[in-house]
C-alpha positions in Angstrom: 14.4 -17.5 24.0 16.3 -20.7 24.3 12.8 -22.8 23.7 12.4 -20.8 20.8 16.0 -21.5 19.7 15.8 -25.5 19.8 12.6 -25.3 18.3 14.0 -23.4 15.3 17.4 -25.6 15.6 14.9 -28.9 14.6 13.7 -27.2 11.6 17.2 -26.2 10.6 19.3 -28.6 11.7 22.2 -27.5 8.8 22.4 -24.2 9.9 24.7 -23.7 13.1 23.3 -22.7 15.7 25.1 -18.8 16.2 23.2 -18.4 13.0 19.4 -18.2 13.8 19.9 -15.0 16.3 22.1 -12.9 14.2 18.9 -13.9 11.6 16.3 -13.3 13.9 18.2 -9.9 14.6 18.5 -8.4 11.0 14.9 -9.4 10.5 13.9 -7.8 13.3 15.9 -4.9 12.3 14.5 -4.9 8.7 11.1 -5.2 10.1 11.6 -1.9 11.9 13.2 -0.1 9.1 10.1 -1.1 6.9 8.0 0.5 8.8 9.5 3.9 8.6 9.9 3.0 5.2 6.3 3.5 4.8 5.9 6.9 6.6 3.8 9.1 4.9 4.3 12.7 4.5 1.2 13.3 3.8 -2.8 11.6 4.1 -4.8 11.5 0.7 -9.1 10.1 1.0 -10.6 9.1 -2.1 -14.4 7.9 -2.0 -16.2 5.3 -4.6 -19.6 6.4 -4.4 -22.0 5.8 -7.3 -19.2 3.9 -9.7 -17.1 7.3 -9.7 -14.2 8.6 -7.6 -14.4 11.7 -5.0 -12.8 13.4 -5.8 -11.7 12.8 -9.6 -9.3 15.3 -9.6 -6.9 15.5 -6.3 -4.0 17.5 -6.1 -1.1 16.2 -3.8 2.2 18.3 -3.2 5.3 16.8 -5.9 8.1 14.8 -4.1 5.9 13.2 -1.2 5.3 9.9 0.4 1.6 9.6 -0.5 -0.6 7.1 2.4 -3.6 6.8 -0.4 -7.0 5.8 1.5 -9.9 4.2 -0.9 -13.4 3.9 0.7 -15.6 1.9 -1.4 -19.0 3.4 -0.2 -20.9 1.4 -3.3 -22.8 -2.0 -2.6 -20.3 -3.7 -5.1 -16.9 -4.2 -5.0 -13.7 -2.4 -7.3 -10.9 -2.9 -8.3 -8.5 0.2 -7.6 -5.7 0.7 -10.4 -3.0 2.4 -12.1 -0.5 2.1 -14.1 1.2 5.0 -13.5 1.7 5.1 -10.1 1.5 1.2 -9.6 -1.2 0.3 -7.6 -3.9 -2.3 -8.3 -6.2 -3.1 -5.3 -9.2 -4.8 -4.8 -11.9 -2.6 -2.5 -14.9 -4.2 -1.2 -18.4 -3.4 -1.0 -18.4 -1.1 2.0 -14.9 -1.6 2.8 -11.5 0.8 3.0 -7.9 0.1 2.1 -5.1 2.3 2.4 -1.6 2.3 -0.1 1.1 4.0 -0.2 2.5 6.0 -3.3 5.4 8.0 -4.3 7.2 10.0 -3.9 6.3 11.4 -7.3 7.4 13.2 -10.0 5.6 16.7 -10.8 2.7 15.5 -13.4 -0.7 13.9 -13.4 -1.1 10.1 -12.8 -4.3 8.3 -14.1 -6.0 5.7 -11.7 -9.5 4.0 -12.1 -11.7 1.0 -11.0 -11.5 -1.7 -13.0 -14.9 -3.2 -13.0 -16.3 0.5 -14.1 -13.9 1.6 -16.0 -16.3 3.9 -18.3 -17.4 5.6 -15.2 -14.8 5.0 -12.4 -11.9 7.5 -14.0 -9.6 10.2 -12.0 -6.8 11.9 -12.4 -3.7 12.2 -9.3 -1.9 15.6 -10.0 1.3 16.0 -8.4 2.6 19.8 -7.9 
């Protein structure tokens, strides 16, 4: 720890030195608390396959932290997007990523891909 401290302490030599643990502390804290930040209530799996989304037309449960997986099973890459639940994510050929949404409102949300947007179209309904 004390290495680590007068390494720091060159890089920051205005700062005193009671400083740099109470910082590395909170950010250690707030690293922690993000991560329970992002605690899903619940797991949603939506599949690229053929330039259109399976399925086009989920349901997830009103008022929930949403984790949102995207497998791009298509030779070419997307772009996952919406505007109404703020997500804009580039999927490669092959590949998986995972978001998180909400909690949301009761209502449908409109997401797409991007790059196929005539064909690439669902809609999220939150009850």
């Amino acid at each position: 720890m004390n290495i680590l401290l007068r390494r720091m302490r060159r890089h920051f030599r205005a700062i005193p030195i009671f400083v740099l643990p109470i910082a590395m502390a909170v950010f250690g804290m707030l690293l922690m608390g993000q991560s329970a930040t992002f605690a899903a209530d619940h797991e949603l799996t939506i599949t690229i396959k053929d330039h259109k989304f399976e399925p086009a037309n989920p349901e997830i449960p009103a008022g929930a932290r949403i984790k949102l997986t995207v497998v791009n099973a298509d030779p070419t890459a997307e772009e996952f997007e919406s505007h109404d639940f703020h997500v804009e994510k580039i999927v490669g050929a092959g590949k998986t990523i995972s978001v998180y949404i909400g909690p949301l409102d009761a209502g449908t949300y409109k997401f797409f891909g991007e790059r196929h947007e005539d064909t690439a179209q669902g809609v999220l309904t939150a009850k």
